[in-house]
mmCIF file of the N, C-alpha and C atoms, coordinates in Angstrom:
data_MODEL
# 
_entry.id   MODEL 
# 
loop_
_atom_site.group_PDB 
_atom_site.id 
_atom_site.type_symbol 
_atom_site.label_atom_id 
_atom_site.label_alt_id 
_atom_site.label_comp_id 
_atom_site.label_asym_id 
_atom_site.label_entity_id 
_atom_site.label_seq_id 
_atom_site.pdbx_PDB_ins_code 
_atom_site.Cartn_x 
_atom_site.Cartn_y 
_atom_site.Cartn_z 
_atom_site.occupancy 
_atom_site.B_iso_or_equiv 
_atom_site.pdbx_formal_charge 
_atom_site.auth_seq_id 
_atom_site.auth_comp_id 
_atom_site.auth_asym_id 
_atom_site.auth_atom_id 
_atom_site.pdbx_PDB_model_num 
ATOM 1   N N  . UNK A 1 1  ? -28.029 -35.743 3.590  1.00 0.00 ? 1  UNK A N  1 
ATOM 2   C CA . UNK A 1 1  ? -27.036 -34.663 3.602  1.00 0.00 ? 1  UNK A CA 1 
ATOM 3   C C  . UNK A 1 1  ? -25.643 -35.254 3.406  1.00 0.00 ? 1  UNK A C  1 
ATOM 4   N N  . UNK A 1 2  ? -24.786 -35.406 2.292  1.00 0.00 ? 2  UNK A N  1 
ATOM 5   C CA . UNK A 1 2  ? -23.897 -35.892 1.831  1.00 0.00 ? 2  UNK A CA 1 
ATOM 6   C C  . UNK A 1 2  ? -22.891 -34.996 2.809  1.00 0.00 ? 2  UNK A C  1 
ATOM 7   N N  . UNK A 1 3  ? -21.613 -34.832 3.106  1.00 0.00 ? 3  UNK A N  1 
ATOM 8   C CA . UNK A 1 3  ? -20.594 -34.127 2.804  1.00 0.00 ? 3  UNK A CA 1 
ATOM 9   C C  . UNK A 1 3  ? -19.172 -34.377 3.021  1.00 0.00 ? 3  UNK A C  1 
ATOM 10  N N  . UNK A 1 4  ? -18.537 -33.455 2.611  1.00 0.00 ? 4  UNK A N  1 
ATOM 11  C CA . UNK A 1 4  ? -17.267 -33.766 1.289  1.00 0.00 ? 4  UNK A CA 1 
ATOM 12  C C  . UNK A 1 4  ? -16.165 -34.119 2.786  1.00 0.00 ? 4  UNK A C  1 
ATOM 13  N N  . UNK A 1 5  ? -15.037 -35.090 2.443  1.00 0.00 ? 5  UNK A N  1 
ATOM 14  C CA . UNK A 1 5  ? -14.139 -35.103 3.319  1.00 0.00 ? 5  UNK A CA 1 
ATOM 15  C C  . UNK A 1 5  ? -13.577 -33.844 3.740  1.00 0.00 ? 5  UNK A C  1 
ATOM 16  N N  . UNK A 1 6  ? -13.249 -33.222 2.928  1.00 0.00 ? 6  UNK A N  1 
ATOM 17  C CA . UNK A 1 6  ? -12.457 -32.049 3.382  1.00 0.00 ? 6  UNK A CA 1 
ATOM 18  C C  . UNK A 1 6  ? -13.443 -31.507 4.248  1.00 0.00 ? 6  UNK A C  1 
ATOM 19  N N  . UNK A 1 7  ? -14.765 -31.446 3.836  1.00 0.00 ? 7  UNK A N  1 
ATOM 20  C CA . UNK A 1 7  ? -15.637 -30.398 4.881  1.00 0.00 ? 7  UNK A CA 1 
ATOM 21  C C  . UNK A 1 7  ? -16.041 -31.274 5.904  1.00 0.00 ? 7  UNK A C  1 
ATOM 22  N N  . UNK A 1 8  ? -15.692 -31.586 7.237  1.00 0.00 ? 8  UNK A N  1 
ATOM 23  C CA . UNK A 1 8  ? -15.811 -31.802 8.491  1.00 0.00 ? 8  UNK A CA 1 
ATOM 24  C C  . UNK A 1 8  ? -17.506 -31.578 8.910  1.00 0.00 ? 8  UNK A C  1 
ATOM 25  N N  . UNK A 1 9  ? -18.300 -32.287 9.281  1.00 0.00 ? 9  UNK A N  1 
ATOM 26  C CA . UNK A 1 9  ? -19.678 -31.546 9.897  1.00 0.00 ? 9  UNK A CA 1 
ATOM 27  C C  . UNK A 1 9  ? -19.880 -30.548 11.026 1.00 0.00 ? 9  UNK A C  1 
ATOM 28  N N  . UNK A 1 10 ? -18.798 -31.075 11.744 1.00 0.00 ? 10 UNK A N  1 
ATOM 29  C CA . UNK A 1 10 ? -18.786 -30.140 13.197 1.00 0.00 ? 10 UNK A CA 1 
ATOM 30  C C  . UNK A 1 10 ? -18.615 -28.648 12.642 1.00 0.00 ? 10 UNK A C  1 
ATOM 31  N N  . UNK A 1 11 ? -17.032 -28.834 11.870 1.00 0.00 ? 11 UNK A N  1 
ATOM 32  C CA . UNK A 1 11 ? -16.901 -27.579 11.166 1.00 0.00 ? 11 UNK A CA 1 
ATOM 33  C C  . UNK A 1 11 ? -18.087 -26.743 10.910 1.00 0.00 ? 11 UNK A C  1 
ATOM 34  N N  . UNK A 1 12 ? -18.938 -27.283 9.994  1.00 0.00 ? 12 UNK A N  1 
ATOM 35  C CA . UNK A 1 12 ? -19.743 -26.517 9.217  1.00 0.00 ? 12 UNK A CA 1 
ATOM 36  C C  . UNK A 1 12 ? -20.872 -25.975 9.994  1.00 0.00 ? 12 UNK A C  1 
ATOM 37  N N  . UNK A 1 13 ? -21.089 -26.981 11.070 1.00 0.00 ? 13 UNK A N  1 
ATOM 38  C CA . UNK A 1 13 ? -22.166 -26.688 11.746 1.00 0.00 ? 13 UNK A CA 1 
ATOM 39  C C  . UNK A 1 13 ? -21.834 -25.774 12.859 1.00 0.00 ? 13 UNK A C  1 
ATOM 40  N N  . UNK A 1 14 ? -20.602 -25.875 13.508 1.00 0.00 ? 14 UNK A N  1 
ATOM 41  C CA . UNK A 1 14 ? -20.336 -24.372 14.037 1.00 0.00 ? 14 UNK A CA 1 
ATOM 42  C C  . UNK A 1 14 ? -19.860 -23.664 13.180 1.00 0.00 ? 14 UNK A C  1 
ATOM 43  N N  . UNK A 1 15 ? -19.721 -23.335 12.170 1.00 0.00 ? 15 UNK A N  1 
ATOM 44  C CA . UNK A 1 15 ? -19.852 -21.702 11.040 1.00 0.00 ? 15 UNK A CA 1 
ATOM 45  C C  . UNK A 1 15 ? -21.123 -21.818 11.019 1.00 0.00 ? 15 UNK A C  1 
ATOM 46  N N  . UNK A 1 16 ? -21.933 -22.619 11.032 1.00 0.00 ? 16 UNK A N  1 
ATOM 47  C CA . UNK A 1 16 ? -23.723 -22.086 10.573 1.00 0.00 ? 16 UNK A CA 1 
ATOM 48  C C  . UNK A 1 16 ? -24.192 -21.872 11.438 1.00 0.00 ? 16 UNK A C  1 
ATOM 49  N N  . UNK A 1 17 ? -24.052 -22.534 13.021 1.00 0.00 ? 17 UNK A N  1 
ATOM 50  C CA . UNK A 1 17 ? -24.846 -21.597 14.272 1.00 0.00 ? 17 UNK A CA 1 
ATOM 51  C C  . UNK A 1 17 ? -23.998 -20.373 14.310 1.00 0.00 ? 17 UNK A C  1 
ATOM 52  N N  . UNK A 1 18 ? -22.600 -19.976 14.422 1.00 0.00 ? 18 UNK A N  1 
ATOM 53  C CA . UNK A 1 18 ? -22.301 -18.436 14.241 1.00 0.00 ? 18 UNK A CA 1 
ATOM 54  C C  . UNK A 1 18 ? -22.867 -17.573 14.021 1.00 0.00 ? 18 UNK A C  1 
ATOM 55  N N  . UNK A 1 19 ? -23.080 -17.972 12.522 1.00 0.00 ? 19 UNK A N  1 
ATOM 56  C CA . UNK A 1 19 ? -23.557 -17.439 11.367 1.00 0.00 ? 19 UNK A CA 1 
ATOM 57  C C  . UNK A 1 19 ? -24.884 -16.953 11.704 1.00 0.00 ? 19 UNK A C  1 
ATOM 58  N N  . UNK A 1 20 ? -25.780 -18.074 12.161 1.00 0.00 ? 20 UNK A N  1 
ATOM 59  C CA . UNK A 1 20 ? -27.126 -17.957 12.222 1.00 0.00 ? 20 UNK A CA 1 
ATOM 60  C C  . UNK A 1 20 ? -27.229 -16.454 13.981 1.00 0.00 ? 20 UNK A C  1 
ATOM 61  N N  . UNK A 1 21 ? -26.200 -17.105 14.868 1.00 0.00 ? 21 UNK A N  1 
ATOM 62  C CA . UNK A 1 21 ? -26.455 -16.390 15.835 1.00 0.00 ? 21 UNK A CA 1 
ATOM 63  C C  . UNK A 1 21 ? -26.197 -14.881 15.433 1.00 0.00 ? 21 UNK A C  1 
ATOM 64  N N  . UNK A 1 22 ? -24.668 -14.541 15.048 1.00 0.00 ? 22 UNK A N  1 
ATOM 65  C CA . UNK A 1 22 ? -24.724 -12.906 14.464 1.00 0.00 ? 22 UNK A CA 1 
ATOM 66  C C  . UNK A 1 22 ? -25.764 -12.450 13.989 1.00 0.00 ? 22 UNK A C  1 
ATOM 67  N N  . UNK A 1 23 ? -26.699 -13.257 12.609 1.00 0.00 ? 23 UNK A N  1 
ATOM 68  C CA . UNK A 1 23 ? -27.163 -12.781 11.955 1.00 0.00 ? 23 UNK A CA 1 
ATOM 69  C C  . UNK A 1 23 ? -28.663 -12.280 12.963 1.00 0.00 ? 23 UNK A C  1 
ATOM 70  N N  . UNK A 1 24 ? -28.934 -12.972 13.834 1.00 0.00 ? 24 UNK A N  1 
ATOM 71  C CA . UNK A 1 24 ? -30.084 -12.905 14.728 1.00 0.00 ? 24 UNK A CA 1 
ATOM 72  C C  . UNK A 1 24 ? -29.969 -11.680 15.282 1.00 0.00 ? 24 UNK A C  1 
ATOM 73  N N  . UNK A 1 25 ? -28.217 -11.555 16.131 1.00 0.00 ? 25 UNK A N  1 
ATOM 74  C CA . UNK A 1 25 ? -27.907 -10.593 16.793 1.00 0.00 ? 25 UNK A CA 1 
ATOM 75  C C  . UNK A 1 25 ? -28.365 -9.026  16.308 1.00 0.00 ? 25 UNK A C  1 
ATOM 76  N N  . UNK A 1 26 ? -27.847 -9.162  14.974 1.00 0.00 ? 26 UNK A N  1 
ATOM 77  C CA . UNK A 1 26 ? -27.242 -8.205  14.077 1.00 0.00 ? 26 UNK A CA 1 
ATOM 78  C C  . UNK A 1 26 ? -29.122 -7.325  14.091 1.00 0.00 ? 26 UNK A C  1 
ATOM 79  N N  . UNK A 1 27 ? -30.354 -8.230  13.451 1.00 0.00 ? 27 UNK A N  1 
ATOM 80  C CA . UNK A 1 27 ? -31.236 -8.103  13.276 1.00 0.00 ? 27 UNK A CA 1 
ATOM 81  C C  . UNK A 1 27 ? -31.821 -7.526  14.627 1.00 0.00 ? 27 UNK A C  1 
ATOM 82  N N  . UNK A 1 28 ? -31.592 -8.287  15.625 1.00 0.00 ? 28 UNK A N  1 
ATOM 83  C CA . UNK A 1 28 ? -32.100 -7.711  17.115 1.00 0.00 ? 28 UNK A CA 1 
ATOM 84  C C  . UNK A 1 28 ? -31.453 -6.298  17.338 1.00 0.00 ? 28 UNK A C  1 
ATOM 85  N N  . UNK A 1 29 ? -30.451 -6.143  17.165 1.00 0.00 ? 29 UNK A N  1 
ATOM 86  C CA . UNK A 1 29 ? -29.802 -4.681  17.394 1.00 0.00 ? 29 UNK A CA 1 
ATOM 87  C C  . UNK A 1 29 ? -30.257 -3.617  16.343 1.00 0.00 ? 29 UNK A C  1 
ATOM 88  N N  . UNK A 1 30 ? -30.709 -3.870  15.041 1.00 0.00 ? 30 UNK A N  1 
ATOM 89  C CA . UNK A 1 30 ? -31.785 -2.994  14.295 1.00 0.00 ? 30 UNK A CA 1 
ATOM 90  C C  . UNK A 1 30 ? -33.034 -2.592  14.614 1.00 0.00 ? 30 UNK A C  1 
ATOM 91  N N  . UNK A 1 31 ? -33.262 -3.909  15.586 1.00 0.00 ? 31 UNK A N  1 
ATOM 92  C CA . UNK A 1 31 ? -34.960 -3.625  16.023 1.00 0.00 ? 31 UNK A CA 1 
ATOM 93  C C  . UNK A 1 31 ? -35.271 -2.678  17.282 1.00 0.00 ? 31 UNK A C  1 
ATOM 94  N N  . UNK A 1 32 ? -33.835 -2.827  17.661 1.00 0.00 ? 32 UNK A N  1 
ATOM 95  C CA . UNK A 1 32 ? -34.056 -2.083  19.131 1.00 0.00 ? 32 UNK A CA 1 
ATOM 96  C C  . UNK A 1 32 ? -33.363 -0.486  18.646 1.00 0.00 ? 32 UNK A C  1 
ATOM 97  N N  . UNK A 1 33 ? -32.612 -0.281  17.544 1.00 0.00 ? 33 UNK A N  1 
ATOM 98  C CA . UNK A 1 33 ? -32.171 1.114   17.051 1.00 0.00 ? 33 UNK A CA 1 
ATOM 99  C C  . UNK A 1 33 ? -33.168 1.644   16.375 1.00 0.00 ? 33 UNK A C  1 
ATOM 100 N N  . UNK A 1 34 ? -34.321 0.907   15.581 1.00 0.00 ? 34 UNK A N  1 
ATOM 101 C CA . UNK A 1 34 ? -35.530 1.266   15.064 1.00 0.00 ? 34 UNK A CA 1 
ATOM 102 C C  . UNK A 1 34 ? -36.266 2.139   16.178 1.00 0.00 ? 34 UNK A C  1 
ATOM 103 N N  . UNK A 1 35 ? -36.516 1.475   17.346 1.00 0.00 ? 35 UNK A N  1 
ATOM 104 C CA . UNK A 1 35 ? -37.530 1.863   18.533 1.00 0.00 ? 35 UNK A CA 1 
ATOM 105 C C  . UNK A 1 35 ? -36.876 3.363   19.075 1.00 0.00 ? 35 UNK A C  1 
ATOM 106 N N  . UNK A 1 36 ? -35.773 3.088   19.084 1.00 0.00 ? 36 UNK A N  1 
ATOM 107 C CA . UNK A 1 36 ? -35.115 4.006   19.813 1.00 0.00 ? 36 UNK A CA 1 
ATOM 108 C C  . UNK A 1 36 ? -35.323 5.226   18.752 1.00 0.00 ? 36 UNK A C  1 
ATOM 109 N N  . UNK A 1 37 ? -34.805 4.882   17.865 1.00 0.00 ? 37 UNK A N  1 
ATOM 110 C CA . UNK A 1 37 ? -34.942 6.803   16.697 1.00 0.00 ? 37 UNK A CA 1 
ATOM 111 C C  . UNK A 1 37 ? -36.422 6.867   16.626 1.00 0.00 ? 37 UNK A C  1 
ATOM 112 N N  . UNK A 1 38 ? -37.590 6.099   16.888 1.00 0.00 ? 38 UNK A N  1 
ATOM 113 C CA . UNK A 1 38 ? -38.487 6.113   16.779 1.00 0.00 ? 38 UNK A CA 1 
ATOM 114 C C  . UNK A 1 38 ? -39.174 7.076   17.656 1.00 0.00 ? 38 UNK A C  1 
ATOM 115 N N  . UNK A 1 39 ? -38.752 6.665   18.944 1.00 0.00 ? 39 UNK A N  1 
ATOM 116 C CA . UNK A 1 39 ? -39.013 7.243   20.479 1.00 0.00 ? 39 UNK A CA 1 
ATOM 117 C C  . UNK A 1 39 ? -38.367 8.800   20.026 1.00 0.00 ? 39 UNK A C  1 
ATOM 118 N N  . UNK A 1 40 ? -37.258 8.387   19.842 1.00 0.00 ? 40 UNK A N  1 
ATOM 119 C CA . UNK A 1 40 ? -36.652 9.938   19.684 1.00 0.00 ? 40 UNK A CA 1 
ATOM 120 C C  . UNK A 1 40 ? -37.257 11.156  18.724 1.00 0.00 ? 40 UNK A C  1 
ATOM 121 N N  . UNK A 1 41 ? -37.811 10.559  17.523 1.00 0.00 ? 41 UNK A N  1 
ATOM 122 C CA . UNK A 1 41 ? -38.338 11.186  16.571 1.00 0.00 ? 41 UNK A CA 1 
ATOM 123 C C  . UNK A 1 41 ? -39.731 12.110  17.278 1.00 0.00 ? 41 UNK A C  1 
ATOM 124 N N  . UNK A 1 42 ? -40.362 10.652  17.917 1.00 0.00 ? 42 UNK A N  1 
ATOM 125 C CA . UNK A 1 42 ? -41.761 10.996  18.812 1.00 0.00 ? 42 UNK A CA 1 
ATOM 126 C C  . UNK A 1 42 ? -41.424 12.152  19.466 1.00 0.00 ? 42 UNK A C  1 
ATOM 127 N N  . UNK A 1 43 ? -41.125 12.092  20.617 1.00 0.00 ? 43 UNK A N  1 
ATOM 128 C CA . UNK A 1 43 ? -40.463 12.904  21.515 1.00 0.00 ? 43 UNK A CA 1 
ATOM 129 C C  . UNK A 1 43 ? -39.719 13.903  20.782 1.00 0.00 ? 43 UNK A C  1 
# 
């Protein structure tokens, strides 16, 4: 894994756990709004 002076590793690697965590977040909060209109639909 080469990288460039300007790009720092720490840098990059906290933008990519961020990244990775929102994106987890983001996905978990669809799964639980899925269930929910789901329930609601049921009901």
């Amino acid at each position: 894994m080469a990288t460039k002076p300007t790009e720092p590793a720490p840098s990059f690697l906290q933008v990519y756990t961020q990244v990775r965590r929102d994106r987890m977040k983001h996905s978990f909060l669809r799964q639980i709004n899925a269930c929910v209109d789901w329930r609601g639909i049921r009901t």
